[in-house]
N, CA, C and O atoms as CSV, one atom per row, in Angstrom:
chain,resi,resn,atom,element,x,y,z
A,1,UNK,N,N,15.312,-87.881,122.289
A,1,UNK,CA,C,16.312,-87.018,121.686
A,1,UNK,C,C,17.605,-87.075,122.484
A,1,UNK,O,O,17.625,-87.631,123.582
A,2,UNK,N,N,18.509,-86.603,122.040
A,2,UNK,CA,C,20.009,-86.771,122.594
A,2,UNK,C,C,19.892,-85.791,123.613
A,2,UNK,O,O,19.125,-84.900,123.248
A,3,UNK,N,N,20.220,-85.662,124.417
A,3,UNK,CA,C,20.287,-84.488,125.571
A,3,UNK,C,C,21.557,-84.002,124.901
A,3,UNK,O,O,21.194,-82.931,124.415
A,4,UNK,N,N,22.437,-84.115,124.688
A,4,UNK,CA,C,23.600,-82.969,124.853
A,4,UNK,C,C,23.330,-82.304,123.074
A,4,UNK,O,O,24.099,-81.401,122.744
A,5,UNK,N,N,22.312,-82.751,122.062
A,5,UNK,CA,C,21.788,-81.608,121.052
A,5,UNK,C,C,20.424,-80.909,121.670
A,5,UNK,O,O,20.102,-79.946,120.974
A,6,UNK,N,N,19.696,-81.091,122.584
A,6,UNK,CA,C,18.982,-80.103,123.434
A,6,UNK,C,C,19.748,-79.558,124.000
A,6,UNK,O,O,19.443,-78.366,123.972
A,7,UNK,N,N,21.045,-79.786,124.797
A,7,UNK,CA,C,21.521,-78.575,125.485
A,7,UNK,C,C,22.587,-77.612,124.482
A,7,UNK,O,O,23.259,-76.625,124.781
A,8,UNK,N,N,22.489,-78.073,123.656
A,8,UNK,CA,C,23.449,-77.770,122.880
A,8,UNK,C,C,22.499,-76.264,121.772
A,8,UNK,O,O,22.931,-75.235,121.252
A,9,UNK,N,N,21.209,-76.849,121.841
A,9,UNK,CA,C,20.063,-76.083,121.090
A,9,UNK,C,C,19.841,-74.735,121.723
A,9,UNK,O,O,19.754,-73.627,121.194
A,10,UNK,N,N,19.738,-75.278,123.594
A,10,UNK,CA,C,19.610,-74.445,124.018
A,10,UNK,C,C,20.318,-73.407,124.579
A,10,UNK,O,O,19.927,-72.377,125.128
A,11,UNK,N,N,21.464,-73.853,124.348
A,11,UNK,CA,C,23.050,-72.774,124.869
A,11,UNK,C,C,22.606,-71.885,123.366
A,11,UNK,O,O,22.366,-70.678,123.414
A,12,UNK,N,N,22.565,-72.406,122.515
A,12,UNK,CA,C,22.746,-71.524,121.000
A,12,UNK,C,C,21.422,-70.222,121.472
A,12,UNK,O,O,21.846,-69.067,121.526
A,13,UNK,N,N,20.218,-70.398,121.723
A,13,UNK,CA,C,19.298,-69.772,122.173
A,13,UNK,C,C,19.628,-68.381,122.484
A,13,UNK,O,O,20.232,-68.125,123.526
A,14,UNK,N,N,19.177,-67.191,121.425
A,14,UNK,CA,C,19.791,-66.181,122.103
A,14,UNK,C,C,18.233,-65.092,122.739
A,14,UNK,O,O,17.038,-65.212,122.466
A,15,UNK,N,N,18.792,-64.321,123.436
A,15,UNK,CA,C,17.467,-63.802,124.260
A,15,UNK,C,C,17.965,-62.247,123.817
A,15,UNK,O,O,19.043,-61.654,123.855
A,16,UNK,N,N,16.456,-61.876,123.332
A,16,UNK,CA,C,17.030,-61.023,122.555
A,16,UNK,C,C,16.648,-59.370,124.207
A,16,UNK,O,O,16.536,-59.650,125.400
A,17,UNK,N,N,16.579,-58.266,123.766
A,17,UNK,CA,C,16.900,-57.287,124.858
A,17,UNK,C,C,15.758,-56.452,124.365
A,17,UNK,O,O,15.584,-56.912,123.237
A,18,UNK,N,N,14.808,-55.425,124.549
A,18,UNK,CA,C,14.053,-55.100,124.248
A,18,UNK,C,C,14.189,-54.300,123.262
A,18,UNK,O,O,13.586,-54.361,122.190
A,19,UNK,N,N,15.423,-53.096,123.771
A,19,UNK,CA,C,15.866,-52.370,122.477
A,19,UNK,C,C,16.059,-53.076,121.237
A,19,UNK,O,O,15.678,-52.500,120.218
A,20,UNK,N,N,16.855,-54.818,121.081
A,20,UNK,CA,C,16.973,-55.327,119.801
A,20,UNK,C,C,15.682,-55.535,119.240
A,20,UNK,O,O,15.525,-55.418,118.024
A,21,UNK,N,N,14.860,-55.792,119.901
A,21,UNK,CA,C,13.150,-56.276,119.885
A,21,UNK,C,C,12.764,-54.760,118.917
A,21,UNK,O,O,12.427,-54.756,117.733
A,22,UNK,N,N,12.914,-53.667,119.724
A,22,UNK,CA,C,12.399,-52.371,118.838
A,22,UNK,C,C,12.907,-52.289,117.553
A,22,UNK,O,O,12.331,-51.901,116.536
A,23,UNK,N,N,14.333,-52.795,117.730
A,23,UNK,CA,C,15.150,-52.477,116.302
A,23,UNK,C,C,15.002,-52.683,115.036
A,23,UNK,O,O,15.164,-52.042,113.998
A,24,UNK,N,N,14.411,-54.459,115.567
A,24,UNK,CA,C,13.520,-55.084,114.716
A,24,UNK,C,C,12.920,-54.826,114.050
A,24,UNK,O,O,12.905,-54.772,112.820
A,25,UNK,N,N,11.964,-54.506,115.250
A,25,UNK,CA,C,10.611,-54.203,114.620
A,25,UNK,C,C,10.381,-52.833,113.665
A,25,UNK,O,O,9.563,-52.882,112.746
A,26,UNK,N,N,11.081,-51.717,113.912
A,26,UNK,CA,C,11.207,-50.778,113.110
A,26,UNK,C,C,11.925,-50.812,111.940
A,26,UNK,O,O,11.737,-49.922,111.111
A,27,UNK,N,N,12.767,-51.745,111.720
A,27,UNK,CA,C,13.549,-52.517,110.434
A,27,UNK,C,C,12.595,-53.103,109.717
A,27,UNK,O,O,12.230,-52.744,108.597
A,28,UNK,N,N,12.112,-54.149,110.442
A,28,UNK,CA,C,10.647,-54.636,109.880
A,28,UNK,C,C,9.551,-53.869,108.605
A,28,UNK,O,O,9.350,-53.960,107.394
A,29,UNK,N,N,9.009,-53.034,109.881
A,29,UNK,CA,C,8.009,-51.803,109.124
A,29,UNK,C,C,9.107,-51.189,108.328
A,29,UNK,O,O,9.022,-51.585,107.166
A,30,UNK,N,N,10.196,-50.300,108.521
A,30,UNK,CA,C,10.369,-49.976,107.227
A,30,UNK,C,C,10.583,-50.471,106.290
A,30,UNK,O,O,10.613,-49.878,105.212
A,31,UNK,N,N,10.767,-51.556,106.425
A,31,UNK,CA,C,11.112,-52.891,104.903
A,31,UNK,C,C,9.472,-52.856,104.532
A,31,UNK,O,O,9.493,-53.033,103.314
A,32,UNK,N,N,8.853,-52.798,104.705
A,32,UNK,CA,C,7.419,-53.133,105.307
A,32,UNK,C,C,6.770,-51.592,104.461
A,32,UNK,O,O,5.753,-51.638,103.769
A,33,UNK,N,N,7.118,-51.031,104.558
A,33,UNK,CA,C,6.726,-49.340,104.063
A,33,UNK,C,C,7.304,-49.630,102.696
A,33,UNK,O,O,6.477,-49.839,101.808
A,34,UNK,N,N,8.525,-49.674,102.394
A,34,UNK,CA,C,9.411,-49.335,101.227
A,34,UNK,C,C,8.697,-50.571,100.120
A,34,UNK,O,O,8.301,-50.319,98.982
A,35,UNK,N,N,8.661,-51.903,100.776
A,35,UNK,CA,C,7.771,-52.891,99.463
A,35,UNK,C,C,6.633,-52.346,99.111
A,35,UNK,O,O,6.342,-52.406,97.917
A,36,UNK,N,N,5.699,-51.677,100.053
A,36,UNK,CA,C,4.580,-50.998,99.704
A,36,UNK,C,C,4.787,-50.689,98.341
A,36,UNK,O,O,4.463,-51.200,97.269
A,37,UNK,N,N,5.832,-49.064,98.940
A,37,UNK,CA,C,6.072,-47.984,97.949
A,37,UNK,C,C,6.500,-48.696,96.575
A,37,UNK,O,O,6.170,-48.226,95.486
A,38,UNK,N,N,7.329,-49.970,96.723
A,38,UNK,CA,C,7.766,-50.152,95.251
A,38,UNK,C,C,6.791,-50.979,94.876
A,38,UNK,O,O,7.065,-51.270,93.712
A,39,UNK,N,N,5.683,-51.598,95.231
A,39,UNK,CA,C,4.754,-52.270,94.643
A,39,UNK,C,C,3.466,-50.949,94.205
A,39,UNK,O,O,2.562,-51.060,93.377
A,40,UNK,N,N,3.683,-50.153,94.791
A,40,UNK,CA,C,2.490,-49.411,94.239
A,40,UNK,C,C,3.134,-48.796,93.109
A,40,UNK,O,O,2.557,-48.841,92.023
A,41,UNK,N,N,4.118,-48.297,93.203
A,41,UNK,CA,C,5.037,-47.595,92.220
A,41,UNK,C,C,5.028,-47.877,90.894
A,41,UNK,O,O,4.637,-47.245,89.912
A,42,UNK,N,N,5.673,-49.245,91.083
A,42,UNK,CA,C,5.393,-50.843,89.713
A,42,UNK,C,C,4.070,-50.447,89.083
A,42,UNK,O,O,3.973,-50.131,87.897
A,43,UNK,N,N,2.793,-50.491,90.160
A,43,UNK,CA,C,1.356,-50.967,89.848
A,43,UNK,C,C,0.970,-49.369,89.128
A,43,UNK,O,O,-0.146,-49.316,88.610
A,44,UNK,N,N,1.642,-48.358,89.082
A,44,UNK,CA,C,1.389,-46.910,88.790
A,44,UNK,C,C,1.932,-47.023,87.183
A,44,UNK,O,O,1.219,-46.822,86.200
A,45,UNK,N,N,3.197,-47.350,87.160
A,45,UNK,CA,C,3.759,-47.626,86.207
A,45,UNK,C,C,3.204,-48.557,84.901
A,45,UNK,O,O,3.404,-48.210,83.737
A,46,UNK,N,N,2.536,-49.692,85.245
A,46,UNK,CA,C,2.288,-50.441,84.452
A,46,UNK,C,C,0.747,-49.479,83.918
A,46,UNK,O,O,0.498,-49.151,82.758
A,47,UNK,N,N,-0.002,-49.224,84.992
A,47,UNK,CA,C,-1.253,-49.062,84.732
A,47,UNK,C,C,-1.133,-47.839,83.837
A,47,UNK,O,O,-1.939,-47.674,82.921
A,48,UNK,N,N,-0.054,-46.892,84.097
A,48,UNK,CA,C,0.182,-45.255,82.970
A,48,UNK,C,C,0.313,-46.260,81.903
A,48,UNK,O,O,-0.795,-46.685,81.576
A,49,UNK,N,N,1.250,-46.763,81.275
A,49,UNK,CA,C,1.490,-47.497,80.379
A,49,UNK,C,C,0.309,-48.010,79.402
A,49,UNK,O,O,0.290,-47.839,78.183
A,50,UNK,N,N,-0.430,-48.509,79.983
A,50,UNK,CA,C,-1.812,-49.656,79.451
A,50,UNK,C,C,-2.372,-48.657,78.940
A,50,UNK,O,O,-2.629,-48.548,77.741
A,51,UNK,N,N,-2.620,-47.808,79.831
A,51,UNK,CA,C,-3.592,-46.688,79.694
A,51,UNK,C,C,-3.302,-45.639,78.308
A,51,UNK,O,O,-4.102,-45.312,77.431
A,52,UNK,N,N,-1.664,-45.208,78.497
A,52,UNK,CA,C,-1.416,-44.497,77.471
A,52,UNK,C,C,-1.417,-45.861,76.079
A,52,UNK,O,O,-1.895,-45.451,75.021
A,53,UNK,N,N,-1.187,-46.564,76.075
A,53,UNK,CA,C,-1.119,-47.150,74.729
A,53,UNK,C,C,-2.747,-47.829,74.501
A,53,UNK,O,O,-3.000,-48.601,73.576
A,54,UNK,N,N,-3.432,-47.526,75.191
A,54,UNK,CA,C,-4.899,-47.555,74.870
A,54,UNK,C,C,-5.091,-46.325,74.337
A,54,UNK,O,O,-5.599,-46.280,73.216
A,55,UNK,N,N,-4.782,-45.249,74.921
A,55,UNK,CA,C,-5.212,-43.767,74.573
A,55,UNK,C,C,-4.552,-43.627,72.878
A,55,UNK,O,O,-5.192,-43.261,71.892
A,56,UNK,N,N,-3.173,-44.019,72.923
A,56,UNK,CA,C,-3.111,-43.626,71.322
A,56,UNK,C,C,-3.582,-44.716,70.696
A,56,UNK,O,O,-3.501,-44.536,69.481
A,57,UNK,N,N,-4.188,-46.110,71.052
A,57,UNK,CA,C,-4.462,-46.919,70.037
A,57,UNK,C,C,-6.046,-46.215,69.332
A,57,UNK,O,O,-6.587,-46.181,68.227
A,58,UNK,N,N,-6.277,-45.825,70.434
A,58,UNK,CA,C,-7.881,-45.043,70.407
A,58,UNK,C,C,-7.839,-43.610,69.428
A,58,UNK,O,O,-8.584,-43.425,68.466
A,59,UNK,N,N,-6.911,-42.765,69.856
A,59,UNK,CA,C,-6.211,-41.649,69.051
A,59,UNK,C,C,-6.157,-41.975,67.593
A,59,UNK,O,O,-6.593,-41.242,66.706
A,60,UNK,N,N,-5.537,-43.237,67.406
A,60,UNK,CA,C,-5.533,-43.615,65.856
A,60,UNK,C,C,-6.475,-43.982,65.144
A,60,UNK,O,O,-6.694,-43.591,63.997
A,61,UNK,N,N,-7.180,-44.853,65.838
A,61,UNK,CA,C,-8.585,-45.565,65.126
A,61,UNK,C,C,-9.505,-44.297,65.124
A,61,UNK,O,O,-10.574,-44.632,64.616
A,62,UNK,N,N,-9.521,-43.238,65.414
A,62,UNK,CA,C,-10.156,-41.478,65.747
A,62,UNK,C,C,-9.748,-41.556,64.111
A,62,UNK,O,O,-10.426,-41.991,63.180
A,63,UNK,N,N,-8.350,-40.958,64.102
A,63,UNK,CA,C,-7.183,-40.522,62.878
A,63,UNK,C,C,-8.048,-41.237,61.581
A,63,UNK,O,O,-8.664,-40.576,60.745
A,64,UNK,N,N,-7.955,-42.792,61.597
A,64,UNK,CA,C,-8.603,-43.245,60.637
A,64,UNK,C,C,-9.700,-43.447,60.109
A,64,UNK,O,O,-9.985,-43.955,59.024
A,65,UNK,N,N,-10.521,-42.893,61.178
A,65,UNK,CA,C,-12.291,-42.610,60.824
A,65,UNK,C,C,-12.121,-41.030,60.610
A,65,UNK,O,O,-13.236,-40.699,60.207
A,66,UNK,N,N,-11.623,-40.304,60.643
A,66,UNK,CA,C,-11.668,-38.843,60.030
A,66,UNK,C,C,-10.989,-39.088,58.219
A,66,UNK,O,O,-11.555,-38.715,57.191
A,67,UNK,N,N,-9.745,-39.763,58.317
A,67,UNK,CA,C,-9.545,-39.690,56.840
A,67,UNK,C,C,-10.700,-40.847,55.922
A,67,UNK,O,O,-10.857,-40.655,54.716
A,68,UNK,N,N,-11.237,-41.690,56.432
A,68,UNK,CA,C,-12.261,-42.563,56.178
A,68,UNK,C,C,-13.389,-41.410,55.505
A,68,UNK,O,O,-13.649,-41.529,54.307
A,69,UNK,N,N,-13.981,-40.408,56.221
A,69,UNK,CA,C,-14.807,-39.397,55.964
A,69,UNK,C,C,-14.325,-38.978,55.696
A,69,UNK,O,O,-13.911,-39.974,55.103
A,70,UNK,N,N,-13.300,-37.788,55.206
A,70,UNK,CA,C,-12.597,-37.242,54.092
A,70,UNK,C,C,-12.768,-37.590,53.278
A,70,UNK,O,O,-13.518,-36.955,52.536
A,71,UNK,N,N,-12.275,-38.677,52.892
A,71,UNK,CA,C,-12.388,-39.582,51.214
A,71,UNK,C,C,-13.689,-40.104,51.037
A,71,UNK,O,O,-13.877,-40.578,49.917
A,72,UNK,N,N,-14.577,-40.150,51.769
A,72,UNK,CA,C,-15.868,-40.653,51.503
A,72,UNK,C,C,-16.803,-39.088,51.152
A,72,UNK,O,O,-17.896,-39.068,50.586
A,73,UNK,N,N,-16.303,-38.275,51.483
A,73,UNK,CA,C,-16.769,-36.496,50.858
A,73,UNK,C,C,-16.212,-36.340,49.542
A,73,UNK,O,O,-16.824,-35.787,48.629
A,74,UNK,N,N,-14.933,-36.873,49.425
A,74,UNK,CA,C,-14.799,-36.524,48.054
A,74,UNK,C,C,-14.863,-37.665,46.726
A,74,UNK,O,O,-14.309,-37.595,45.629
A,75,UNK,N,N,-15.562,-38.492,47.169
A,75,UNK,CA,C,-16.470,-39.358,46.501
A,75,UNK,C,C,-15.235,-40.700,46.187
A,75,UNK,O,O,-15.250,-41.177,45.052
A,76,UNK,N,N,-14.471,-41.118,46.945
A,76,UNK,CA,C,-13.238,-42.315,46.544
A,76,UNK,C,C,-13.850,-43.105,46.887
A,76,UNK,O,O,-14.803,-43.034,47.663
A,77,UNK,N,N,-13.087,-44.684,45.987
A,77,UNK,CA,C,-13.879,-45.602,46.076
A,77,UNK,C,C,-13.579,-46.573,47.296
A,77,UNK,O,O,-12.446,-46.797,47.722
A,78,UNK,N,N,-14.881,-47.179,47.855
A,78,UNK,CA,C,-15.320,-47.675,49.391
A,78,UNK,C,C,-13.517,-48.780,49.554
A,78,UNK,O,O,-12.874,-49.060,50.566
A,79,UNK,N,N,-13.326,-49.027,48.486
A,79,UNK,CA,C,-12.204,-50.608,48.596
A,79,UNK,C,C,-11.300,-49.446,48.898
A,79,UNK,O,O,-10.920,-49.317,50.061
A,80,UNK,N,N,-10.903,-48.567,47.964
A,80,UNK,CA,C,-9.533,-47.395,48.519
A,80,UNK,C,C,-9.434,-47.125,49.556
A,80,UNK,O,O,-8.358,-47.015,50.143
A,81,UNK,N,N,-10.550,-46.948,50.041
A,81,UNK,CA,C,-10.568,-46.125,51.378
A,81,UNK,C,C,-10.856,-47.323,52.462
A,81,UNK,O,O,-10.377,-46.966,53.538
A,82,UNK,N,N,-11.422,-48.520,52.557
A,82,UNK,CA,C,-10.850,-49.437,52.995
A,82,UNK,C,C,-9.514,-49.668,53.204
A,82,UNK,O,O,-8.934,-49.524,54.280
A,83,UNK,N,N,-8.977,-50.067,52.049
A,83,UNK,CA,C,-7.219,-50.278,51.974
A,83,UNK,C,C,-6.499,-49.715,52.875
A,83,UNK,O,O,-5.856,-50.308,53.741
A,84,UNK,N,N,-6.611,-47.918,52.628
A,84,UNK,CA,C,-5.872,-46.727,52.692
A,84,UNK,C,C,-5.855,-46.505,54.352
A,84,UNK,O,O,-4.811,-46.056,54.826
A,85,UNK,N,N,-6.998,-46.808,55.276
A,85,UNK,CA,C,-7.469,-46.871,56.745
A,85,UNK,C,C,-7.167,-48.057,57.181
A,85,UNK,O,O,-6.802,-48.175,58.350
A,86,UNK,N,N,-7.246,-49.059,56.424
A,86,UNK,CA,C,-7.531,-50.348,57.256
A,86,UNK,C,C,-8.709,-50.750,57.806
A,86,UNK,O,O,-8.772,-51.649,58.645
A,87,UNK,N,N,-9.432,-50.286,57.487
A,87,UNK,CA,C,-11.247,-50.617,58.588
A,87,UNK,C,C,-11.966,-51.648,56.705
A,87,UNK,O,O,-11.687,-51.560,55.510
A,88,UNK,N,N,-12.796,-52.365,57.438
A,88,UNK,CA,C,-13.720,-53.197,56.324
A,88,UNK,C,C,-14.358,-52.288,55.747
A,88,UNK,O,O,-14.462,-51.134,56.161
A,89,UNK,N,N,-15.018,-52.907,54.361
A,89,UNK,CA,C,-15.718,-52.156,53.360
A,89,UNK,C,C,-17.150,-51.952,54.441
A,89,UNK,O,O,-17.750,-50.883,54.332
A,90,UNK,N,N,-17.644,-52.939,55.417
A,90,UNK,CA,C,-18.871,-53.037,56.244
A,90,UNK,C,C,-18.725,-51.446,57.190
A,90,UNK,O,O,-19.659,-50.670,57.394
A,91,UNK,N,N,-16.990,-51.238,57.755
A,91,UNK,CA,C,-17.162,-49.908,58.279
A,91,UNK,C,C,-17.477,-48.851,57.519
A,91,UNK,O,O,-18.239,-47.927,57.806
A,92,UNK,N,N,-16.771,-49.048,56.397
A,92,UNK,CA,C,-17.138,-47.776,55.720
A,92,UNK,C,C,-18.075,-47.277,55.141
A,92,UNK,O,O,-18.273,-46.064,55.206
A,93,UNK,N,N,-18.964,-48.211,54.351
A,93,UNK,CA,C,-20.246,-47.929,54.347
A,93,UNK,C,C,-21.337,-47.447,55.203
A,93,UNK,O,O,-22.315,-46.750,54.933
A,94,UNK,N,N,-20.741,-48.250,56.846
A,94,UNK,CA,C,-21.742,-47.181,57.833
A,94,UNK,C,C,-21.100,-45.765,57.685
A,94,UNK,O,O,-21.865,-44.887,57.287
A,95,UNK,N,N,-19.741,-45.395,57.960
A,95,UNK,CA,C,-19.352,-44.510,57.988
A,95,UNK,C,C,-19.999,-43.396,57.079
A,95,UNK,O,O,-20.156,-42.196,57.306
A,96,UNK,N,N,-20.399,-44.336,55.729
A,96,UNK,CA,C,-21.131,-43.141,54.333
A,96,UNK,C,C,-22.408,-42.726,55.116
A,96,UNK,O,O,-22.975,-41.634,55.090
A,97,UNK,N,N,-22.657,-43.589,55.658
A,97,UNK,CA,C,-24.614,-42.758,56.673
A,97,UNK,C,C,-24.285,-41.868,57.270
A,97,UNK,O,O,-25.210,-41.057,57.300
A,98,UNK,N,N,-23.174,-41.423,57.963
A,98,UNK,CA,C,-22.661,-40.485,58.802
A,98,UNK,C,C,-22.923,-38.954,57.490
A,98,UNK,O,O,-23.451,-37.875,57.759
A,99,UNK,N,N,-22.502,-39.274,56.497
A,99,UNK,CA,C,-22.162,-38.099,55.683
A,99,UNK,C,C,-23.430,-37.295,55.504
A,99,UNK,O,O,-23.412,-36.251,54.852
């Protein structure tokens, strides 16, 4: 290697002081704390989300097996009440054992 880019490497070389060493390091960890917080934050966020749009997808398919049995009490026909819910003529017919 060239000696005068080793000495040149090593003039650049800075030595750091202990206090900068602490400064660091507490810069560090709190960078270090705060990604935590916004990765758990994110991971809170997404997971409410999933969760609530499971809960009303679940809420609805509830909604449409109650009016499913409604109309299957007052004697409508299995294809209407197919249509009218959206569930197969195969659900609704179990649904009639329920009655």
């Amino acid at each position: 290697m060239d000696k005068k880019l080793v000495r040149s490497a090593v003039s650049e070389k800075k030595i750091f002081t202990p206090e900068e060493i602490k400064r660091w390091e507490e810069q560090h960890h709190e960078d270090a704390i705060r990604d935590y917080r916004s990765d758990m934050r994110a991971s809170w966020e997404e997971g409410w989300e999933e969760g609530l749009a499971e809960g009303i997808a679940e809420r609805i398919k509830e909604i449409k097996t109650d009016v499913a049995l409604e109309m299957l009490r007052r004697n409508m026909d299995t294809a209407i009440i197919a249509e009218v819910t959206e569930q197969s003529i195969a659900d609704i017919q179990e649904l009639k054992k329920r009655i």
